[in-house]
C-alpha positions as CSV (number, residue, x, y, z in Angstrom):
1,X,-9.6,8.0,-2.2
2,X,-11.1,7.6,-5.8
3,X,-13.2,4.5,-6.5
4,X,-10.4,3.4,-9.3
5,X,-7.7,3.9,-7.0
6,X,-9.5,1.1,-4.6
7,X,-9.8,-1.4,-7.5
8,X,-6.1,-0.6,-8.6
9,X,-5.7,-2.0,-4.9
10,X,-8.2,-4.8,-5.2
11,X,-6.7,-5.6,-8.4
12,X,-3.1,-5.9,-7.4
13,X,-4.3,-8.0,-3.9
14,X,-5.8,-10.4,-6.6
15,X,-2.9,-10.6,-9.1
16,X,-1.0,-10.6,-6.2
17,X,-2.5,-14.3,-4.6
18,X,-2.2,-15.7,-8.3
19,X,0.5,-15.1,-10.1
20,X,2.5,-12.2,-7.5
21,X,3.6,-9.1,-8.4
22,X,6.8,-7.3,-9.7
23,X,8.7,-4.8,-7.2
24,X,7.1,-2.0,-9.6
25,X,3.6,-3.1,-8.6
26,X,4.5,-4.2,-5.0
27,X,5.8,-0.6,-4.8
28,X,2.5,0.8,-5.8
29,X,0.5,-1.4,-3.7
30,X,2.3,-0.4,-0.8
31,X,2.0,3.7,-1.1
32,X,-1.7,2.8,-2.4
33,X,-2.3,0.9,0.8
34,X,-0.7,3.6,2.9
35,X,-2.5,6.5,1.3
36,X,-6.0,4.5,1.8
37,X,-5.2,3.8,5.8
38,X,-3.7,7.7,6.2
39,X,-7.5,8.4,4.9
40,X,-8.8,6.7,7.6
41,X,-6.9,8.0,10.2
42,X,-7.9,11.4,9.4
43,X,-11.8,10.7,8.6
44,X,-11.5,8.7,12.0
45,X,-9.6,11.7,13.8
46,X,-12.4,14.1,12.4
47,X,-14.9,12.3,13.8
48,X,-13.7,12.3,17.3
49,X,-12.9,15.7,17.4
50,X,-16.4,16.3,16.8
51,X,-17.6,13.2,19.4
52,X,-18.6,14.5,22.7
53,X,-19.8,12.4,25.9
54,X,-23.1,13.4,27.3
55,X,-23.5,13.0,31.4
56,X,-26.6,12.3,33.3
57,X,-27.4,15.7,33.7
58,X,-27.1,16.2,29.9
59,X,-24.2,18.6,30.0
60,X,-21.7,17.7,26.7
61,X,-18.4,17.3,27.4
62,X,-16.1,17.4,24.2
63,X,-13.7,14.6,23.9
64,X,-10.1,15.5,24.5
65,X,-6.9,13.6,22.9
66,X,-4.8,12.2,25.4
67,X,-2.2,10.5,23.7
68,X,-1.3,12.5,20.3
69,X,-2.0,10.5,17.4
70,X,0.4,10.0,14.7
């Protein structure tokens, strides 16, 4: 996510307390919102797929998903 996309959001969350928005930019907030959180799923998801547990004896152990994320 771009560094003016995240003050677009900032922006609109501001505008948003004071005065409130129009469904125009309520619309926009909301897919700019989803797109930043789908971001984080994925960096998250990326970083536990390359997470593993280390036992006593040193051997790594990759994490395995359990529950498929979505």
């Amino acid at each position: 996510m771009t560094d003016e996309k995240i003050q677009r959001i900032n922006a609109l969350a501001r505008k948003s307390k004071a005065e409130g928005l129009t469904p125009e930019e309520k619309e926009e907030q909301q897919a700019l919102r989803r797109e930043y959180l789908d971001e984080i799923r994925a960096d998250l998801i990326r970083t536990l797929d390359n997470t593993c547990i280390v036992d006593e004896k040193g051997n790594k152990t990759p994490l395995r998903r359990q529950v498929p994320l979505s």
